[in-house]
C-alpha positions in Angstrom: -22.2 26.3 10.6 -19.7 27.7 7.7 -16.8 26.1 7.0 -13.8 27.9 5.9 -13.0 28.2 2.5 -9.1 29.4 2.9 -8.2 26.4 0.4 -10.3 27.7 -2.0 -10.0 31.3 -1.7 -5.9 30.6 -1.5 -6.3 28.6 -5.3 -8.6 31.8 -6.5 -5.5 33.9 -5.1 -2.9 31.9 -7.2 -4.4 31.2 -10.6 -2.0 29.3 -12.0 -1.9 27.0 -9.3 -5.9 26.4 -9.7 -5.2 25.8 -13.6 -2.5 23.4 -12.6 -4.9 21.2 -10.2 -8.3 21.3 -12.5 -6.3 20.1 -15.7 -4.0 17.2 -13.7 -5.3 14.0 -15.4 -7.5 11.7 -12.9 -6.0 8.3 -12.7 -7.7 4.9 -13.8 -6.9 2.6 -11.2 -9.6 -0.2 -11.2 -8.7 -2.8 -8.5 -10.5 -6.3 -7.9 -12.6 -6.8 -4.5 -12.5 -10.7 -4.9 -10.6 -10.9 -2.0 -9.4 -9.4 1.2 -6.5 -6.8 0.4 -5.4 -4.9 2.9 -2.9 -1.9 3.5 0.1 -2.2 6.3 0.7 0.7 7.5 2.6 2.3 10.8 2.8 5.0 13.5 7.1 5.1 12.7 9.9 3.3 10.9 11.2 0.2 12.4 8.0 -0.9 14.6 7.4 -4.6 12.6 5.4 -3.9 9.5 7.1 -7.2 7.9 6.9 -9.1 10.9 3.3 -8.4 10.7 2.8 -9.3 7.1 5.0 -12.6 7.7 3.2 -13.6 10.6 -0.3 -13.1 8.7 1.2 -15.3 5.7 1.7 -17.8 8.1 -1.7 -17.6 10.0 -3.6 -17.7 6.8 -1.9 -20.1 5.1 -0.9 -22.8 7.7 -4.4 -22.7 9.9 -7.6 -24.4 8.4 -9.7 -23.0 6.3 -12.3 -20.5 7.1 -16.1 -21.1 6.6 -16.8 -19.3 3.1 -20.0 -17.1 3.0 -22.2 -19.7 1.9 -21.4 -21.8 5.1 -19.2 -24.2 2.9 -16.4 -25.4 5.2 -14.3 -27.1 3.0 -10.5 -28.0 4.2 -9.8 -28.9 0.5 -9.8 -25.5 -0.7 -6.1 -24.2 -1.6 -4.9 -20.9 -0.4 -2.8 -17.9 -2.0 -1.1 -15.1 0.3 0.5 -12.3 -2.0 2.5 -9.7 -0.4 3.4 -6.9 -2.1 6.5 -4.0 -1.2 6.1 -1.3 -3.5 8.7 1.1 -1.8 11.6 -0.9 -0.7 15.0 1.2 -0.3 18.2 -0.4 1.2 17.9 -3.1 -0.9 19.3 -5.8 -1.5 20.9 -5.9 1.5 17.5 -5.2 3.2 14.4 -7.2 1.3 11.3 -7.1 2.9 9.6 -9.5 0.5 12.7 -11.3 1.1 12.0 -11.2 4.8 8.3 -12.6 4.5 9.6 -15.3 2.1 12.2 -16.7 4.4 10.5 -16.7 7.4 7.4 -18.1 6.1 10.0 -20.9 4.9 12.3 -21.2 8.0 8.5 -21.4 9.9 6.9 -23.8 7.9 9.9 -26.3 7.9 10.1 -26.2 11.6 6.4 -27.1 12.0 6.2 -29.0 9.0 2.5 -28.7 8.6 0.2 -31.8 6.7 0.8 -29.4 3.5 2.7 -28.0 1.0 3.7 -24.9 -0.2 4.8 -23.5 -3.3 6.2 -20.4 -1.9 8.2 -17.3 -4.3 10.2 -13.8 -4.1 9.8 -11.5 -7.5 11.8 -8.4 -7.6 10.5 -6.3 -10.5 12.2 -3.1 -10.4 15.2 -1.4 -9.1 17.9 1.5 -9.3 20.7 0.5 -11.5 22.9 1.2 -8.6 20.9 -1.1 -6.6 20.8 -3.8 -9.5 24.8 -3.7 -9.5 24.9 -5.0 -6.1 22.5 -7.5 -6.5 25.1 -8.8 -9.3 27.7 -8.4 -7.2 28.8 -4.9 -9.4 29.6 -1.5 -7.9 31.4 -2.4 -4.4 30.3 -3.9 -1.1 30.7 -7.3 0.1 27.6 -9.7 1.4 25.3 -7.8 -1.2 25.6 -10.3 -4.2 23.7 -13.2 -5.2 27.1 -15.0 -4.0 26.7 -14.5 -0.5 26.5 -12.1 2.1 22.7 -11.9 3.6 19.5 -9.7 4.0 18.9 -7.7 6.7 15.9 -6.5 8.9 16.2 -4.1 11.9 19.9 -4.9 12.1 19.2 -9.0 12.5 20.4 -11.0 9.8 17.8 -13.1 8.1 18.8 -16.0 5.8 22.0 -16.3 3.5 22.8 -14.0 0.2 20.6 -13.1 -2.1 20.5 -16.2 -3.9 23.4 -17.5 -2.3 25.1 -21.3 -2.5 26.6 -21.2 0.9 24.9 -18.7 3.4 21.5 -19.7 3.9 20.4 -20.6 7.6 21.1 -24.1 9.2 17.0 -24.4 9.3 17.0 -24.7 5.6 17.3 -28.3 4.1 17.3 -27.0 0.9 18.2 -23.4 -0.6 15.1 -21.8 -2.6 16.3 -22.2 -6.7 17.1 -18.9 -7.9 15.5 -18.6 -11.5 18.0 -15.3 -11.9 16.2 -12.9 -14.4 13.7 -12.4 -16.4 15.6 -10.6 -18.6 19.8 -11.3 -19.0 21.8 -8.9 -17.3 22.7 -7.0 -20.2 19.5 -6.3 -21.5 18.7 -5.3 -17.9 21.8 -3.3 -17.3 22.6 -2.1 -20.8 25.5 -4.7 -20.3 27.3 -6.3 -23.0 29.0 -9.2 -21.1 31.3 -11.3 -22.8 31.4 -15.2 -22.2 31.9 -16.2 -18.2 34.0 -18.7 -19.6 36.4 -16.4 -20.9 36.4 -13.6 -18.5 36.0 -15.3 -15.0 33.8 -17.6 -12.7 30.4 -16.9 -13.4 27.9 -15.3 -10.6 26.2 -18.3 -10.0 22.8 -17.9 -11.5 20.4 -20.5 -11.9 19.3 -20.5 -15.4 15.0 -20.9 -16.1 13.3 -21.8 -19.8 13.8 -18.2 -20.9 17.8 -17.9 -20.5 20.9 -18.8 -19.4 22.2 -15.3 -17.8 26.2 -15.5 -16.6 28.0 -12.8 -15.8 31.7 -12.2 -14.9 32.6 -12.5 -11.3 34.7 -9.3 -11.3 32.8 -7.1 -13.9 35.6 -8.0 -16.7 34.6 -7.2 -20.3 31.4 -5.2 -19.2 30.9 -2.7 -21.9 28.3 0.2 -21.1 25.3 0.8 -23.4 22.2 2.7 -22.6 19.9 -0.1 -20.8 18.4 2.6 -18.0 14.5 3.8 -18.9 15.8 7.4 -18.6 18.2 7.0 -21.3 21.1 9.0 -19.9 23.6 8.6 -17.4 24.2 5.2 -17.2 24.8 5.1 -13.6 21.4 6.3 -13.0 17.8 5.4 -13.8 15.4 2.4 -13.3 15.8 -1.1 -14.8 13.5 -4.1 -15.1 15.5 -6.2 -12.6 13.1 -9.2 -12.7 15.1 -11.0 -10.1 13.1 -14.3 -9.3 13.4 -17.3 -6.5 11.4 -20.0 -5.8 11.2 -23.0 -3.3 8.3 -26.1 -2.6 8.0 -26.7 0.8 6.6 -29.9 1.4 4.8 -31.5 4.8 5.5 -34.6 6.9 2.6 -36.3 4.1 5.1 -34.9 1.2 2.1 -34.7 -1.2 3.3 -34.1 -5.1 0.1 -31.2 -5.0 -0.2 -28.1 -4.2 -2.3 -26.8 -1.2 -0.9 -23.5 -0.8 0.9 -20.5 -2.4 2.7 -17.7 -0.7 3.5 -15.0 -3.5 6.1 -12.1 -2.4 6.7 -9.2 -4.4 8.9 -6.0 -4.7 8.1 -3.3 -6.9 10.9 -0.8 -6.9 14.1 -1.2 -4.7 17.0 1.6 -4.3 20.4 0.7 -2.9 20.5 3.9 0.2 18.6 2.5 3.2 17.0 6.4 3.5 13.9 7.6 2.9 12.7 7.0 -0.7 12.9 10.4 -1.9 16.2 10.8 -0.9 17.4 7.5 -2.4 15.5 8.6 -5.5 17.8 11.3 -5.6 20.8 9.8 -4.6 21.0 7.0 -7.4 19.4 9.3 -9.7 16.4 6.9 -10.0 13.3 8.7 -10.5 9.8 6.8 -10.7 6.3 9.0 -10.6 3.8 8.2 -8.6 1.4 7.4 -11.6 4.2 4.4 -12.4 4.1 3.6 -8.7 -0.2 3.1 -8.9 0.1 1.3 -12.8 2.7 -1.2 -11.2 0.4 -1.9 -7.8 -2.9 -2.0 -9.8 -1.1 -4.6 -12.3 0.3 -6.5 -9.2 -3.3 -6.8 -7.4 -5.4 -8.0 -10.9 -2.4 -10.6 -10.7 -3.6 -11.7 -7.9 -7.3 -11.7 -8.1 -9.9 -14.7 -8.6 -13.0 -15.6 -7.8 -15.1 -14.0 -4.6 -13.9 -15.3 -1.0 -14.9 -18.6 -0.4 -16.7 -19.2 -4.0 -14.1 -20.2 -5.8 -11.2 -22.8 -6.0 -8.7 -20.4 -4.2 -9.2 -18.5 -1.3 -6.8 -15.3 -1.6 -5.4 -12.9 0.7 -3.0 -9.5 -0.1 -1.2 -7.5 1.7 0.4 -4.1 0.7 2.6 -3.0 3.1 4.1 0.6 2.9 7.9 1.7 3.4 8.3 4.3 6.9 5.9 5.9 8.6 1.8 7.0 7.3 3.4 10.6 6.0 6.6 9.3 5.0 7.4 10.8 1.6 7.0 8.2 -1.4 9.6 8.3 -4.5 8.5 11.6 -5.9 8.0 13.7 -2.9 4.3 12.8 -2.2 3.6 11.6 1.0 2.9 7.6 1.3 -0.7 8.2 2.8 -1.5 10.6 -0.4 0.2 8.4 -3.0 -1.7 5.3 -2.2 -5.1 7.5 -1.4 -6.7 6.9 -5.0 -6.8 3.0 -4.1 -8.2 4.1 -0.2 -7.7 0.2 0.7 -8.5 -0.5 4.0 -5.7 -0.1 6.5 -3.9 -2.2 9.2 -1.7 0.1 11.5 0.9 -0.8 13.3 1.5 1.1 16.9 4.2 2.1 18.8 4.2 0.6 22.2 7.8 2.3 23.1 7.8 5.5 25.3 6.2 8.5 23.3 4.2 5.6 20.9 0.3 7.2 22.2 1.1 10.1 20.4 2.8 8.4 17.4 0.2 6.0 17.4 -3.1 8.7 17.6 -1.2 11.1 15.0 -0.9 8.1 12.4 -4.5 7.3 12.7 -5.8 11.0 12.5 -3.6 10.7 9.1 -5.2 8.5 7.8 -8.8 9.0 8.7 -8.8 12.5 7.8 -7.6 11.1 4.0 -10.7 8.7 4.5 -9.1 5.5 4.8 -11.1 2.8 6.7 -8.6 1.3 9.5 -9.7 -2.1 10.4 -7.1 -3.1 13.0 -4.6 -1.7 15.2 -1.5 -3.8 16.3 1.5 -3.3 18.7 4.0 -4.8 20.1 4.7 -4.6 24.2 7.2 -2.8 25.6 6.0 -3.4 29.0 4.4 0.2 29.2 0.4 -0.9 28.1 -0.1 2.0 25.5 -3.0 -0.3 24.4 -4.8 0.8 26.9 -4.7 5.0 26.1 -5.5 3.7 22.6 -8.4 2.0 23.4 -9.6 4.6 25.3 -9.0 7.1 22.8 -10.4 4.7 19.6 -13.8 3.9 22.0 -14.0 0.7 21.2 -14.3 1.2 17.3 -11.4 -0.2 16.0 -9.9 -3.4 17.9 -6.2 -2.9 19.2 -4.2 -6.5 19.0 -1.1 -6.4 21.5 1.9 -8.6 20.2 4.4 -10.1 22.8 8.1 -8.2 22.7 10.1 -9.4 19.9 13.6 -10.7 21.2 16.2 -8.5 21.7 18.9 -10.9 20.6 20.1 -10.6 17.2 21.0 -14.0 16.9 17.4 -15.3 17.4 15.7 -16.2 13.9 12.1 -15.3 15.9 10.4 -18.3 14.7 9.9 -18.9 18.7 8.1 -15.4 18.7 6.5 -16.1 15.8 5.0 -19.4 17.4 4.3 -17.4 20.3 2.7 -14.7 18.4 0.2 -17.1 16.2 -2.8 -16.4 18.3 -2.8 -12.6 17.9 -1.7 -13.4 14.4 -4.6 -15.4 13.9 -7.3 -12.9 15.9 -5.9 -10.2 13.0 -6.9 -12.5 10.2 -10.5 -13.5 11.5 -10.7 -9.3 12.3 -9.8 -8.5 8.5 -11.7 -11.3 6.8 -14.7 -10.7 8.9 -14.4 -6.8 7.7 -14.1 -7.3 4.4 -17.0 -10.2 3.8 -19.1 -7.5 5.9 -17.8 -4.9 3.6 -19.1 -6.9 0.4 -22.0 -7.8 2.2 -22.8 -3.8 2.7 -22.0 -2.6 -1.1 -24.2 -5.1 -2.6 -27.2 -4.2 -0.5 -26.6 -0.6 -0.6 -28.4 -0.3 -4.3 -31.6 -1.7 -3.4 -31.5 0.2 0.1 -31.5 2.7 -1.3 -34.1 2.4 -4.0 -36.6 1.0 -1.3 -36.1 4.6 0.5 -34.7 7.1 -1.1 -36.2 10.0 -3.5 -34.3 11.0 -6.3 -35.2 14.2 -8.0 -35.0 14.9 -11.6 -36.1 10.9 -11.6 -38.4 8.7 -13.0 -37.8 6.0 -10.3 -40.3 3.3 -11.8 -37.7 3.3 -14.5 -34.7 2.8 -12.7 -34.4 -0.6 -11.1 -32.0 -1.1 -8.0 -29.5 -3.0 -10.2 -28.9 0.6 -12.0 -28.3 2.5 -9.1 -24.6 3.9 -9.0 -22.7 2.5 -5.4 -20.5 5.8 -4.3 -17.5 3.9 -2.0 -15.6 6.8 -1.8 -14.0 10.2 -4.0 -10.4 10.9 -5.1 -10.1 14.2 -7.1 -12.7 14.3 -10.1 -13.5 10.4 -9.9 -16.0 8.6 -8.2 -14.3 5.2 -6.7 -17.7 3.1 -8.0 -18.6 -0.3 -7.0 -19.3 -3.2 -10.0 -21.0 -6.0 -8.7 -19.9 -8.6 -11.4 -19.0 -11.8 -11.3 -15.0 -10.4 -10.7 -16.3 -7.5 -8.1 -13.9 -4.7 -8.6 -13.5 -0.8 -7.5 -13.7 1.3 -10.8 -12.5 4.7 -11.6 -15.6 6.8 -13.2 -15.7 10.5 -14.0 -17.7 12.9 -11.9 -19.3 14.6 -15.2 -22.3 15.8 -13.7 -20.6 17.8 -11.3 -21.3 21.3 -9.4 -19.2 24.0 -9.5 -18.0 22.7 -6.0 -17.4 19.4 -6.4 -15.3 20.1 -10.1 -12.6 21.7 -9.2 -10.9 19.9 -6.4 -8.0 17.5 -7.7 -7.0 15.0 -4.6 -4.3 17.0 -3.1 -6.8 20.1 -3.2 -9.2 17.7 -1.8 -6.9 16.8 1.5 -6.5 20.6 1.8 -10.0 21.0 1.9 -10.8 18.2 4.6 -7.6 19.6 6.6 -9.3 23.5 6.6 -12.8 21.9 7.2 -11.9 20.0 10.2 -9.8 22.9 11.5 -12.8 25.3 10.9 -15.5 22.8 12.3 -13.1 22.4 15.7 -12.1 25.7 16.1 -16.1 27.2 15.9 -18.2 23.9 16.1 -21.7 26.1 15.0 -22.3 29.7 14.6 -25.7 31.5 14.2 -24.7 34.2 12.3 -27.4 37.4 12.5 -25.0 40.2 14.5 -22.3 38.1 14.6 -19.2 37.8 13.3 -16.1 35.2 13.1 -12.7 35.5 10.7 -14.0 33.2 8.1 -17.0 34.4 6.9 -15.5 38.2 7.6 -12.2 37.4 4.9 -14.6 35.5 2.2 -17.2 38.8 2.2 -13.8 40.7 1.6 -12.3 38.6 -1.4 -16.0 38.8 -2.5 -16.3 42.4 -2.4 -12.9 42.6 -4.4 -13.6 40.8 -7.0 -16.7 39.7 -8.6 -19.0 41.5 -6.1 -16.8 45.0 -6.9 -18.9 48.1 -6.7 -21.8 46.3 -4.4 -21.1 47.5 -0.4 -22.9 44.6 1.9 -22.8 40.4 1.5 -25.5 38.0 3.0 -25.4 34.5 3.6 -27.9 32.0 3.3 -28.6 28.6 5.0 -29.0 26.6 1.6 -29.4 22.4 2.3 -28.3 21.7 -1.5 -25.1 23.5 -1.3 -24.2 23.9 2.4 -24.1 27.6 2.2 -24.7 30.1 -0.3 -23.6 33.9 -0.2 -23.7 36.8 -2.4 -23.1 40.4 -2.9 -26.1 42.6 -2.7 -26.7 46.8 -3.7 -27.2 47.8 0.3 -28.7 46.6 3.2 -32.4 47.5 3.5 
């Protein structure tokens, strides 16, 4: 069979654009296997990607504990749940980590569960036009951290942003909000004079580091230059560091404790729109390198010791913003932005009219990028798409149906959530059991293979099977390589030793070449090649005859198992 080589022969056509992809710098993004993480993706916008991430936090962190590798079933071991929002646009009026925070909260004090909970929401980053609203700056009622509320597919979930008097009746208590890590005009590039003076403050709660009070009505604000970008001061990215915590305590109201719930967002524009258009809008630029350095930071903060070995037990969720080819920040799409990490993937379906072919695209996405989909989930719409999908997936991956979430906006869904708790829980046995049988396979893969396999160019009495290299997947010109350590971890290593073809791909030239490979491979499946010819082979005996094969009159290809294929230029045919 020959594959076609239109990617490559399309990069040797455009020089510059070749030059661009083998010089673009490879990224270092180590990130720790101590624990299940797992990737939230889905088929559309809008089909329940928080719901699912709050209903998980609430499956792993309320149900009893799950019997660790080494058959150690021990109730006593506490539990961490981080979710993590990279992408969040709409915000603050629309806060998915908020979300996951409150209705973990608004669940747990319903059920009041023999535990407690030390449960948090971290904002890091946001457009300055988003982090004017958030202080109540820049127009736009019920935005504020004095009221108003958050949002999620048009119901309204919980009071303001912080706020005194809006919280839901469910809550007791209102979580303390900390304010931020930095003082607003540090943040902002602010100078505020005293609330005192100039008006009612905003309400902030103050923490150990400051005391942060700002004028209700934006009086004596001076502008500085407080944006990363350093120009317009309307525009740009800030450290927002917005921070609010809460302990929610059981019917034994223990002073420990058992339990952690740990919600972040990365970056946050004001436009609910696609990112790359809110990126534009606000003038709030991040690349996607910042995007991967801010992740990887965010999942080392979250890593311990292996599942079930240590003191915690930890699960993370990263859940993306839109659809699997929804465009990130800079343009990229979300499924090749988040490729150099390949986490395993949960995808959310569309059970609605036309979800099938929503559904089947999305995964075809994403397995042709090689990401590993563990689970699919949907919710009902009375229509069974489950069971197209299961036909089409053959019984590989396992397709979770969740019952139809109320149409009423009024309803806070914690009865759907209780409703929901044993398909909740089915998805966290299904991604636990896939990732201790993922650990279970890297560590035996070195001495697998040494028991089998022939190396050449090897002394193999000299290599013992704690030296063999574990491959888990390729992104560009790095080898994703597995380091069985004490902390295990997914580390970035340089292909050095690489051919020719193997070099020069960067990982968007890489999804190119597994797009024109799959195309080639379906379109012809296997050709035998003597006295026959197909478009392929025909238009790469052209370019080779016009360039480096110039002045010879006949090509030949040859079946070659080290490379795949091998052709060259040759005087005449004899």
């Amino acid at each position: 069979m020959f594959l076609s080589p239109s990617p490559l022969l399309s990069a040797f056509r455009h020089p510059l654009i070749l030059l661009r992809r083998l010089h673009s710098p490879p990224p270092d993004l180590p990130y720790p296997l101590t624990h299940p993480i797992y990737t939230i993706w889905a088929s559309n916008t809008s089909l329940g990607k928080t719901l699912v991430s709050a209903g998980l936090s609430i499956s792993f962190l309320l149900s009893p504990n799950q019997i660790s590798p080494n058959n150690n079933n021990n109730n006593n071991r506490r539990k961490k749940f981080v979710y993590l929002k990279p992408v969040q646009t709409g915000f603050p009026n629309e806060s998915d980590s908020r979300c996951v925070f409150r209705k973990f909260s608004e669940y747990f004090l319903n059920n009041r569960p023999d535990l407690s909970v030390f449960a948090s929401n971290y904002v890091i980053k946001s457009s300055v036009k988003a982090s004017e609203a958030v202080l109540g700056f820049g127009g736009g009622s019920g935005s504020d951290l004095r009221g108003g509320g958050v949002n999620y597919r048009g119901r309204k979930l919980g009071g303001g942003f912080g706020s005194e008097n809006g919280s839901d009746s469910v809550f007791d208590s209102n979580p303390v909000v900390k304010g931020f890590v930095k003082a607003p005009e540090a943040v902002l590039g602010f100078g505020v004079g005293s609330g005192s003076e100039n008006g009612s403050s905003s309400g902030l709660v103050s923490n150990n580091v400051l005391n942060a009070s700002v004028p209700a009505d934006g009086s004596g604000l001076v502008f500085g230059g407080g944006s990363e970008n350093g120009g317009n001061l309307r525009e740009g990215v800030v450290d927002l560091g917005f921070y609010e915590e809460r302990k929610l305590e059981g019917v034994s109201g223990t002073s420990g404790t058992n339990a952690e719930l740990i919600c972040k967002t990365m970056y946050g524009w004001k436009d609910a729109v696609s990112p790359h258009l809110a990126v534009e809008r606000e003038g709030a630029f991040v690349e996607d390198y910042e995007v991967l350095e801010t992740l990887k930071r965010c999942l080392w903060e979250s890593s311990g010791c292996g599942y079930g070995e240590g003191e915690v037990d930890v699960m993370c969720v990263v859940e993306t913003a839109g659809g699997v080819t929804s465009p990130g920040p800079s343009g990229s799409l979300q499924c090749d932005l988040f490729r150099p990490f390949r986490m395993p993937a949960v995808l959310v379906g569309d059970g609605k009219l036309g979800g099938i072919s929503g559904t089947i695209s999305a995964y075809e996405s994403l397995k042709l990028r090689g990401y590993d989909i563990v689970a699919v989930i949907l919710e009902e719409h009375g229509l069974v798409n489950q069971i197209p999908l299961m036909s089409y997936l053959q019984g590989s991956v396992p397709v979770l149906v969740l019952p139809p979430i109320p149409r009423d906006m009024s309803d806070n869904l914690i009865e759907w959530f209780h409703e929901s708790q044993p398909v909740f829980g089915s998805l966290k046995e299904i991604l636990i059991s896939a990732y201790l049988e993922r650990i279970k396979r890297l560590h035996e893969l070195p001495q697998r293979a040494h028991d089998i396999l022939w190396w050449p160019f090897t002394q193999h009495k000299l290599v013992p099977a704690e030296k063999v290299t574990v491959i888990d997947s390729r992104c560009g010109e790095n080898f994703a390589v597995h380091k069985a350590t004490k902390l295990n971890s997914i580390v970035q290593q340089f292909d050095a030793c690489a051919s020719w073809w193997t070099q020069g791909p960067d990982s968007s030239f890489q999804i190119e070449l597994a797009r024109s490979m799959g195309y080639t491979a379906a379109r012809y499946g296997h050709v035998m090649f003597p006295e026959n010819v197909y478009e392929p082979a025909l238009e790469s005996a052209e370019l080779l005859l016009d360039g480096v094969g110039k002045g010879t009159f006949c090509v030949f290809f040859e079946n070659y198992l080290a490379h795949g294929c091998l052709f060259g230029a040759a005087p005449e045919w004899v």
